[in-house]
N, CA, C and O atoms as a GROMACS GRO file, in nm:
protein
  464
    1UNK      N    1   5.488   4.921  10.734
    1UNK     CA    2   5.606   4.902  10.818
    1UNK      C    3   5.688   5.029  10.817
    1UNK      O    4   5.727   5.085  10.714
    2UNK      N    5   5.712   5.072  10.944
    2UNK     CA    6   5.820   5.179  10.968
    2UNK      C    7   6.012   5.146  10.926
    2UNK      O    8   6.078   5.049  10.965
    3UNK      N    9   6.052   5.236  10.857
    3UNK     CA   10   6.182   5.261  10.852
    3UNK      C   11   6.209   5.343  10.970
    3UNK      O   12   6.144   5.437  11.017
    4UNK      N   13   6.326   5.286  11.011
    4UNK     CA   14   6.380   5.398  11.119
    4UNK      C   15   6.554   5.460  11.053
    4UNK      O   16   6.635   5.368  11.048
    5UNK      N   17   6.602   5.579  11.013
    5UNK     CA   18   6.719   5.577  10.996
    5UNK      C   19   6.790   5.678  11.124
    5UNK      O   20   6.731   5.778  11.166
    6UNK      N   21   6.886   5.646  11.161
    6UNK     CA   22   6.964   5.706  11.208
    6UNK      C   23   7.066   5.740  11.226
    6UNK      O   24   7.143   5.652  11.262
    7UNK      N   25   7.119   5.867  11.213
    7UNK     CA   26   7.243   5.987  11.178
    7UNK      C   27   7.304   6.057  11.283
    7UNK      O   28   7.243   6.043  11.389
    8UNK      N   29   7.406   6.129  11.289
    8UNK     CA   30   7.478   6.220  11.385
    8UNK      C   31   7.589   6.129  11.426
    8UNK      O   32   7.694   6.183  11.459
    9UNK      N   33   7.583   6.043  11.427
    9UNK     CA   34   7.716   5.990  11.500
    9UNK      C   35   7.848   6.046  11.433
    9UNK      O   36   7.872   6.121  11.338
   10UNK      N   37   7.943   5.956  11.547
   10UNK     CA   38   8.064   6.027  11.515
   10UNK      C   39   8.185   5.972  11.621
   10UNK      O   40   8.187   5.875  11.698
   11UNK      N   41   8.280   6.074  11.590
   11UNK     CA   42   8.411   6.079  11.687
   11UNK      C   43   8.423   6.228  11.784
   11UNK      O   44   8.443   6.346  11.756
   12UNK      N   45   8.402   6.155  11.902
   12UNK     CA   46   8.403   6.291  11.992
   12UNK      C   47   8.514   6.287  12.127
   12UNK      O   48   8.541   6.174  12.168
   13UNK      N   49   8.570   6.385  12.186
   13UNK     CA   50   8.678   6.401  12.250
   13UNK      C   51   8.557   6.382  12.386
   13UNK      O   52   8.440   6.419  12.370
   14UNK      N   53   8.596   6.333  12.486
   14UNK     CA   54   8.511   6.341  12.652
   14UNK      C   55   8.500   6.505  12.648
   14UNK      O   56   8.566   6.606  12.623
   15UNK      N   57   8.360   6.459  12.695
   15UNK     CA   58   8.344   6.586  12.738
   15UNK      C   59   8.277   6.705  12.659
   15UNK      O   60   8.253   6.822  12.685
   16UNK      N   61   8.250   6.587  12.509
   16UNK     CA   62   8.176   6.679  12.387
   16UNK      C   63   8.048   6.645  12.367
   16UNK      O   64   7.994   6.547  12.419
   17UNK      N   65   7.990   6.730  12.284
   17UNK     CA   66   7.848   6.668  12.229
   17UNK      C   67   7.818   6.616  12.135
   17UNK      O   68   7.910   6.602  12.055
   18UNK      N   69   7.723   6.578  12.106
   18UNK     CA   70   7.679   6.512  11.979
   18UNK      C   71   7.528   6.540  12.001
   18UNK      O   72   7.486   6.583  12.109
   19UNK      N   73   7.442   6.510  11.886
   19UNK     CA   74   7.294   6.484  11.816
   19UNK      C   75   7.315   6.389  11.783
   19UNK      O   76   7.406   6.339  11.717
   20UNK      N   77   7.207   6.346  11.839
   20UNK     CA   78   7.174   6.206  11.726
   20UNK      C   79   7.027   6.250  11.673
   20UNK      O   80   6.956   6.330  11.733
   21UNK      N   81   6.988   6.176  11.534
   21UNK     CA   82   6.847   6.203  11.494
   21UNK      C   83   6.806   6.050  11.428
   21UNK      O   84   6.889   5.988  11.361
   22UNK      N   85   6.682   6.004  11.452
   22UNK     CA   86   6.642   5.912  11.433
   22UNK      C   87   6.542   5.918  11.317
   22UNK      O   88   6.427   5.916  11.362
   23UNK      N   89   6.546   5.925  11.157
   23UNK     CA   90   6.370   5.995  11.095
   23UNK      C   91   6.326   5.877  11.063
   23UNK      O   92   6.405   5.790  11.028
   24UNK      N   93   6.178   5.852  11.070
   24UNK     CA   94   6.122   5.760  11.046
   24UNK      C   95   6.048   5.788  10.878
   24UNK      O   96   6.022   5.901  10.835
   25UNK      N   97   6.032   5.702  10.826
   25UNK     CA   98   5.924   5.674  10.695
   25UNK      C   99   5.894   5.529  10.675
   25UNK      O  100   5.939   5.421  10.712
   26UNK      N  101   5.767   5.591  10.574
   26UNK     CA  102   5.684   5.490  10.556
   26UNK      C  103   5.561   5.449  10.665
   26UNK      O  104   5.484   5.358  10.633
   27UNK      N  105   5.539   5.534  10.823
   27UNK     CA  106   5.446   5.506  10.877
   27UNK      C  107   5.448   5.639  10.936
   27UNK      O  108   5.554   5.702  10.930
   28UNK      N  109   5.329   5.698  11.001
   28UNK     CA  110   5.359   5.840  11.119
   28UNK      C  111   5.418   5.753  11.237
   28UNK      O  112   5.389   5.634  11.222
   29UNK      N  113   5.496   5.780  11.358
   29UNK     CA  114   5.547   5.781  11.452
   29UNK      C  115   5.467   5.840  11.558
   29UNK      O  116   5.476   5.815  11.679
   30UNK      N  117   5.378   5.930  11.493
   30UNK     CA  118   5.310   6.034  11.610
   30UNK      C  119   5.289   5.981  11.748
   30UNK      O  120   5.322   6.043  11.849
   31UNK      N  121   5.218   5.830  11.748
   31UNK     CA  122   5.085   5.789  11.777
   31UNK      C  123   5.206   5.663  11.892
   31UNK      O  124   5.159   5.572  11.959
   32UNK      N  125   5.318   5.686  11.885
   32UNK     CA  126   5.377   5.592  11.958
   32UNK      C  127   5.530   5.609  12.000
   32UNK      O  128   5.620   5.664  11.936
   33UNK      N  129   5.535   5.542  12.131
   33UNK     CA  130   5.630   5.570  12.252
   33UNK      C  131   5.798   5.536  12.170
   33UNK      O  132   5.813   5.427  12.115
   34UNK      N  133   5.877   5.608  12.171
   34UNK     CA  134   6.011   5.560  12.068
   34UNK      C  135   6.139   5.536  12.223
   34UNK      O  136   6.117   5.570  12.340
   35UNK      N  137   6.246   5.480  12.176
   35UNK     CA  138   6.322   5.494  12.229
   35UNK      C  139   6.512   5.473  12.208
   35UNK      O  140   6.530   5.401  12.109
   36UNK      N  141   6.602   5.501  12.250
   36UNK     CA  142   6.731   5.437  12.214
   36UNK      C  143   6.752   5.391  12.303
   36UNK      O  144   6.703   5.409  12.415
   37UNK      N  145   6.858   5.296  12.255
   37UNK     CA  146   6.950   5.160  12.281
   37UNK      C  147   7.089   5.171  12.223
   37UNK      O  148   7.133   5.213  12.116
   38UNK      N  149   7.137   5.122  12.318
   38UNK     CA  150   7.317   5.155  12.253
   38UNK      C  151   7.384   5.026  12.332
   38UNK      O  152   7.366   4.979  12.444
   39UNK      N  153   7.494   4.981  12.191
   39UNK     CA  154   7.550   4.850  12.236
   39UNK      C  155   7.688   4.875  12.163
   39UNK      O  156   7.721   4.914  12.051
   40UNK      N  157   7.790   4.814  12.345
   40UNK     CA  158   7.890   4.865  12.327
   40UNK      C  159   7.977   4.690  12.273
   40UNK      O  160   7.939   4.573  12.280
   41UNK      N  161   8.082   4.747  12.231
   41UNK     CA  162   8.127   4.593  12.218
   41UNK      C  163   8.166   4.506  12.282
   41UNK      O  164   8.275   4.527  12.334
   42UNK      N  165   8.121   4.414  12.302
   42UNK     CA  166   8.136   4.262  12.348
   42UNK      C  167   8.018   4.297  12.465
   42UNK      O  168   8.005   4.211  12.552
   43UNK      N  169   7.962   4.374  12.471
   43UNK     CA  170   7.793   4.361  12.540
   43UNK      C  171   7.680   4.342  12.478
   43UNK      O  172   7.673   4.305  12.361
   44UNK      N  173   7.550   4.373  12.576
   44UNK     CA  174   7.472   4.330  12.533
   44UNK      C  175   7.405   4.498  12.503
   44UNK      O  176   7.434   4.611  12.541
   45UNK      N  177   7.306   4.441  12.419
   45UNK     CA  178   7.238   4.583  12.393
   45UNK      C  179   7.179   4.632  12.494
   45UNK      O  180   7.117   4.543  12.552
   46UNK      N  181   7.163   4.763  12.559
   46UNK     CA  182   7.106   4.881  12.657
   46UNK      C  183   7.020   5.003  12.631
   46UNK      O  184   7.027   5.095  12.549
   47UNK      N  185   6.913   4.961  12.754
   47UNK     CA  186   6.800   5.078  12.713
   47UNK      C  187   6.906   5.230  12.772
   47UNK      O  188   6.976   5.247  12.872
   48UNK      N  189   6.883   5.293  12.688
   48UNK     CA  190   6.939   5.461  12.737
   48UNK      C  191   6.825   5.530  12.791
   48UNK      O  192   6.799   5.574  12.903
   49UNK      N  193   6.740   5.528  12.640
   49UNK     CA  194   6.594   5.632  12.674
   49UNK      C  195   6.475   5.640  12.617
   49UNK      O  196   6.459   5.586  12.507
   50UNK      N  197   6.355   5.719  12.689
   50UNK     CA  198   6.257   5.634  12.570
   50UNK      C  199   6.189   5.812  12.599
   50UNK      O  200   6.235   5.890  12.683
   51UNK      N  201   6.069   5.842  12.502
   51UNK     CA  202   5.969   5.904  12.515
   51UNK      C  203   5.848   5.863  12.470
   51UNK      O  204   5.825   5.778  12.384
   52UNK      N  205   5.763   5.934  12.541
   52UNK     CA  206   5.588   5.949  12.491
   52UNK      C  207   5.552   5.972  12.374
   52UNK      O  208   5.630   6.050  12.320
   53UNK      N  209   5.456   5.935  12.299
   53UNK     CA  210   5.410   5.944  12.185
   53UNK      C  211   5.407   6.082  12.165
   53UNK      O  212   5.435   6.123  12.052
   54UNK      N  213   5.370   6.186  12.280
   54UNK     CA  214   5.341   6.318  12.253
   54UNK      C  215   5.456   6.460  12.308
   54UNK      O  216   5.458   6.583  12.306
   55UNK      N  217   5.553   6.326  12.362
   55UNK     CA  218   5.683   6.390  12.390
   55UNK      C  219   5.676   6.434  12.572
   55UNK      O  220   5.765   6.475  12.646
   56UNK      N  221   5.548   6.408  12.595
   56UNK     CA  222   5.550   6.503  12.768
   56UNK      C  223   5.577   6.412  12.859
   56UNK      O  224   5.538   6.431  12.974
   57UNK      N  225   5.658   6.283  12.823
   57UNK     CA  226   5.738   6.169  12.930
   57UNK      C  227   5.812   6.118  12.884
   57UNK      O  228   5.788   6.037  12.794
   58UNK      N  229   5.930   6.146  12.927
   58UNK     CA  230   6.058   6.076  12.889
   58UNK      C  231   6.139   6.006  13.045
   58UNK      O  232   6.133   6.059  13.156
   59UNK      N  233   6.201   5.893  13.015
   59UNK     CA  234   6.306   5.838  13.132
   59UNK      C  235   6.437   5.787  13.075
   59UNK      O  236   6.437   5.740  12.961
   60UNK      N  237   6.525   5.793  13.132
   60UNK     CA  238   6.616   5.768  13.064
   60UNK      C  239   6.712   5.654  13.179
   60UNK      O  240   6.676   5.617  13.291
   61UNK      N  241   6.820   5.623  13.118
   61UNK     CA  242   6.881   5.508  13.222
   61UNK      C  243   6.986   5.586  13.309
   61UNK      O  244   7.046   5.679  13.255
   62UNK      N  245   7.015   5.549  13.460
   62UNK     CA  246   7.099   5.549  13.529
   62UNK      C  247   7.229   5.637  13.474
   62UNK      O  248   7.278   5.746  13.505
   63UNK      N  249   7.250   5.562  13.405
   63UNK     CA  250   7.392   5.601  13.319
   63UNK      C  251   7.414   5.713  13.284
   63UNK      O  252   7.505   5.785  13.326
   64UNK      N  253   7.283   5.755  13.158
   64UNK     CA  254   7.316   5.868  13.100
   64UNK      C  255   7.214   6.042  13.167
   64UNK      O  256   7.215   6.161  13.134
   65UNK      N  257   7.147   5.964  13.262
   65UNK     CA  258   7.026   6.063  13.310
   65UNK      C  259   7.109   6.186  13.328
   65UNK      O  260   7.226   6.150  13.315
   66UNK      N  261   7.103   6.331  13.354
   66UNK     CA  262   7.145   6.442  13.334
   66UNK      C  263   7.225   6.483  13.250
   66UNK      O  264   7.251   6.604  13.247
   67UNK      N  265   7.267   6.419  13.186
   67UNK     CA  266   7.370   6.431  13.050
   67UNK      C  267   7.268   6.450  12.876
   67UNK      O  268   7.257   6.543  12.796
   68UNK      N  269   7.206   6.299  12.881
   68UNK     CA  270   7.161   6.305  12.789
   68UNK      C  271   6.970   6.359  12.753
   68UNK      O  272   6.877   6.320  12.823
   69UNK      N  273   6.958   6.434  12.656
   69UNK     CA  274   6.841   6.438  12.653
   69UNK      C  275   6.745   6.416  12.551
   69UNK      O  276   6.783   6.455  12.440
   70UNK      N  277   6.614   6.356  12.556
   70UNK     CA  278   6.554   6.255  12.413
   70UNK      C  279   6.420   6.360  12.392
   70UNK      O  280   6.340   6.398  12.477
   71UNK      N  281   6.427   6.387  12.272
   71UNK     CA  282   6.315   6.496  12.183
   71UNK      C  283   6.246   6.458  12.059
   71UNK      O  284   6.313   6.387  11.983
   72UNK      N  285   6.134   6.488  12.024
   72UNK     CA  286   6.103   6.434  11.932
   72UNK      C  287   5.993   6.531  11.829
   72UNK      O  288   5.920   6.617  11.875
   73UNK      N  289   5.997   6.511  11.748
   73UNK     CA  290   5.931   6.661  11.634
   73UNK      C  291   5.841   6.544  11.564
   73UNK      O  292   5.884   6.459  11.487
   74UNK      N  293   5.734   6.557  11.600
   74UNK     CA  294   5.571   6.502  11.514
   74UNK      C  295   5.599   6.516  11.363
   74UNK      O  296   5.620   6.441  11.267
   75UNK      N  297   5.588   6.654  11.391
   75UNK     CA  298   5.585   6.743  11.241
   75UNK      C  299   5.696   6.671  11.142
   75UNK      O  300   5.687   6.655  11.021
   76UNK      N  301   5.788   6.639  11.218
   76UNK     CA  302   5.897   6.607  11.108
   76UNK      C  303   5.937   6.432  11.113
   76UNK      O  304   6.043   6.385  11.073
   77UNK      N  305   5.840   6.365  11.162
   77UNK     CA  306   5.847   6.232  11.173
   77UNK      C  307   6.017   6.189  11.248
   77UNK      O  308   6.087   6.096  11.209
   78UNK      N  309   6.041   6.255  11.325
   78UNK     CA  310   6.158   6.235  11.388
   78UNK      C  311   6.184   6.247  11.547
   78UNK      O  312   6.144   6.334  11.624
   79UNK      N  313   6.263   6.133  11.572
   79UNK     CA  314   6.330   6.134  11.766
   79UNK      C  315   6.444   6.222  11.718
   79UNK      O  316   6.483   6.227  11.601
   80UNK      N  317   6.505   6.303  11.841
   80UNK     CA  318   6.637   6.308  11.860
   80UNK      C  319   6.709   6.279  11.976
   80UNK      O  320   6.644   6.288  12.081
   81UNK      N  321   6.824   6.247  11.983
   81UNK     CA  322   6.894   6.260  12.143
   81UNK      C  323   7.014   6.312  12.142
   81UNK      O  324   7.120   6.270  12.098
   82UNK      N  325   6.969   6.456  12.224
   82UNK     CA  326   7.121   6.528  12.278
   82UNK      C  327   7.234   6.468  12.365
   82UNK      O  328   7.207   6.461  12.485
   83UNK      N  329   7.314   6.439  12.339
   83UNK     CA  330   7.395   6.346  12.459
   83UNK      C  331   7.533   6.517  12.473
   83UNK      O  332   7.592   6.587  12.391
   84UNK      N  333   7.524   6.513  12.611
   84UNK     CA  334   7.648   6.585  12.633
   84UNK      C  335   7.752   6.544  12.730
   84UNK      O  336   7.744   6.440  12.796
   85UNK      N  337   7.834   6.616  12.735
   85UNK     CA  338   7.934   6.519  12.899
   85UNK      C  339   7.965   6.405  12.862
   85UNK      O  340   7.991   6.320  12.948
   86UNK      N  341   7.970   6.367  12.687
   86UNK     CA  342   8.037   6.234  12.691
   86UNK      C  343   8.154   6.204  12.697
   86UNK      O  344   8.256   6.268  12.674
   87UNK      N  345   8.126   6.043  12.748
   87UNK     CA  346   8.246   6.019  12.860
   87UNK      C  347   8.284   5.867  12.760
   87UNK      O  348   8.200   5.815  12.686
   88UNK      N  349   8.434   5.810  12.777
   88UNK     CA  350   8.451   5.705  12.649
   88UNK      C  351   8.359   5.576  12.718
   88UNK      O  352   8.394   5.474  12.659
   89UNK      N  353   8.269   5.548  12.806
   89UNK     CA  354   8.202   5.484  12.820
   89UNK      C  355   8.084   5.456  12.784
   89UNK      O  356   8.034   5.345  12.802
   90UNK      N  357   8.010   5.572  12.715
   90UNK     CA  358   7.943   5.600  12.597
   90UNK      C  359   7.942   5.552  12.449
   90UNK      O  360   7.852   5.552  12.366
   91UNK      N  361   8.068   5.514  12.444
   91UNK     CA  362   8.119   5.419  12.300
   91UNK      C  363   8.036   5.316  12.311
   91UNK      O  364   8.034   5.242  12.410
   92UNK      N  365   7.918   5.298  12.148
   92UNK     CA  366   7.849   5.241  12.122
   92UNK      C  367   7.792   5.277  12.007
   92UNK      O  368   7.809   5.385  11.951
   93UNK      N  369   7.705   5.166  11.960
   93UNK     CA  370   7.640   5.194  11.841
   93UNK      C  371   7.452   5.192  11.882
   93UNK      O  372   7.379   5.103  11.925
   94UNK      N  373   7.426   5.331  11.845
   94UNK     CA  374   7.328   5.357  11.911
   94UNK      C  375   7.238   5.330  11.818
   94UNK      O  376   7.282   5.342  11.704
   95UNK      N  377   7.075   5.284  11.829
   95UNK     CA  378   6.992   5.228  11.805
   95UNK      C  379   6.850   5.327  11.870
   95UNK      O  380   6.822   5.361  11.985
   96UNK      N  381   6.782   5.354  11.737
   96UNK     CA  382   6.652   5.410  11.812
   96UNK      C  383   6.525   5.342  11.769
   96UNK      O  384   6.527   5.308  11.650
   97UNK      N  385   6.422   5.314  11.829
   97UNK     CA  386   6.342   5.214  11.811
   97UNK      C  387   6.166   5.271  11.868
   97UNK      O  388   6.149   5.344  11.965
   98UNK      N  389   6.070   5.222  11.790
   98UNK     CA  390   5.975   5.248  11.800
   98UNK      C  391   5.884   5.081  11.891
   98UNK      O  392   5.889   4.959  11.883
   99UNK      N  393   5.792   5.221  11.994
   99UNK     CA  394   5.745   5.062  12.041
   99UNK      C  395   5.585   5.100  12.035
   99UNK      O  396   5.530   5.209  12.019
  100UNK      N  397   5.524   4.946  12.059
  100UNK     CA  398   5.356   4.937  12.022
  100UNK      C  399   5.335   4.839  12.194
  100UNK      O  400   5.305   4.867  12.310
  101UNK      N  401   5.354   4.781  12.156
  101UNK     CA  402   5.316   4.712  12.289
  101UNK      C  403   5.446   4.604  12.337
  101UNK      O  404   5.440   4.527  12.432
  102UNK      N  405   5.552   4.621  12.251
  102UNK     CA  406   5.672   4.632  12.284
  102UNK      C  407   5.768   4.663  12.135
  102UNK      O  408   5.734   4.654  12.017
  103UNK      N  409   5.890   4.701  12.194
  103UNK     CA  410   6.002   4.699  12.079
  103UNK      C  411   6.024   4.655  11.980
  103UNK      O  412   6.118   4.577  11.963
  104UNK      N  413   5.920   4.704  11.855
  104UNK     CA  414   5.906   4.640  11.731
  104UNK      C  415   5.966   4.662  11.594
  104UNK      O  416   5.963   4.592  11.493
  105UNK      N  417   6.010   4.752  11.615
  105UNK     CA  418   6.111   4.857  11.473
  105UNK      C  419   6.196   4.885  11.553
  105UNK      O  420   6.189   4.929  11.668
  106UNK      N  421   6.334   4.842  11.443
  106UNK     CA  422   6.469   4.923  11.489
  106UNK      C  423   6.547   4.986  11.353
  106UNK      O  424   6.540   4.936  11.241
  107UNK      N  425   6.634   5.125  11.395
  107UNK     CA  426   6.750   5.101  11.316
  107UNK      C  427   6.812   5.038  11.324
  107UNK      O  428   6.819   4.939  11.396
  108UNK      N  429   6.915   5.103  11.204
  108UNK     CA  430   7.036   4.998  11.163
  108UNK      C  431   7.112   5.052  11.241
  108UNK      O  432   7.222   4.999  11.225
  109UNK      N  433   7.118   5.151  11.341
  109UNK     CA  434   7.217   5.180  11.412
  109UNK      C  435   7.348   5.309  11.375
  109UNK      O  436   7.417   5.284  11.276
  110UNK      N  437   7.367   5.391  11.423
  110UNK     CA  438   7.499   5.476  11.416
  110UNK      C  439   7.578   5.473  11.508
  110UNK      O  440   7.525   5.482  11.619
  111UNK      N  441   7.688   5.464  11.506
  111UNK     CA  442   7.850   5.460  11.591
  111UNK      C  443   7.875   5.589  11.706
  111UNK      O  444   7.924   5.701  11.691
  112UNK      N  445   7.859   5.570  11.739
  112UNK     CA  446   7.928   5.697  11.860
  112UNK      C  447   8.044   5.663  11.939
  112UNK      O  448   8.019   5.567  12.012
  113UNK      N  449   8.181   5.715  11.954
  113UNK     CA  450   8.273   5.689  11.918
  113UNK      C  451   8.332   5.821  12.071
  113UNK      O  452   8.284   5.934  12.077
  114UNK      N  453   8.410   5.784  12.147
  114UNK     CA  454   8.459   5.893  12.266
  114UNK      C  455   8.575   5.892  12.304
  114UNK      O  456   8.622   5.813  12.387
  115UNK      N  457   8.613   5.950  12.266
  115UNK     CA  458   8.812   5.941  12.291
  115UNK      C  459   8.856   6.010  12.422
  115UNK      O  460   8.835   6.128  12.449
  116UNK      N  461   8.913   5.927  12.493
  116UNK     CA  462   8.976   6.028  12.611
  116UNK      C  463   9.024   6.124  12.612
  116UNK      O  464   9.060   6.174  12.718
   0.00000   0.00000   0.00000
């Protein structure tokens, strides 16, 4: 069974950036499609973005498409996602997740936080 942890969050002014990094242990990741999810409060949880096992397809949602961008390092058993241009509608606790033939491992989630 995969651990997923994930880090970078924070408190950011509109209009700033952040990293997020997702590292996995206890399984390789290589071999399969990952993605985040971010849930804001009193909603429901939301796909943001996903990539390819080998990183050469990524899509991302409506929302965050030209802003945010999702990367991922084999070598280092890790996703990341650049989010920039954030806007306080972005406030959420973001979630990155590994899928097999669907959405089967999650983190515990980190806070991302956007102040006007």
């Amino acid at each position: 069974q995969v651990q997923l942890v994930e880090s970078g969050g924070g408190l950011v002014q509109a209009g700033g950036s952040l990293r997020l990094s997702c590292a996995a242990s206890g399984r390789t990741i290589s071999t399969y499609g990952m993605g985040w999810f971010r849930q804001a409060p009193g909603k429901e949880r939301e796909f943001v973005s996903a990539i390819s096992w080998n990183g050469a397809a990524t899509r991302y949602a409506d929302s965050v498409r030209g802003r945010f961008t999702m990367s991922r390092d084999n070598t280092k058993n890790t996703v990341y996602l650049q989010m920039n241009s954030l806007k306080p509608e972005d406030t959420a606790v973001y979630y990155c997740a590994l899928r097999q033939t669907e959405w089967t491992d999650w983190g515990q989630g980190t806070q991302v936080t956007v102040s006007s």
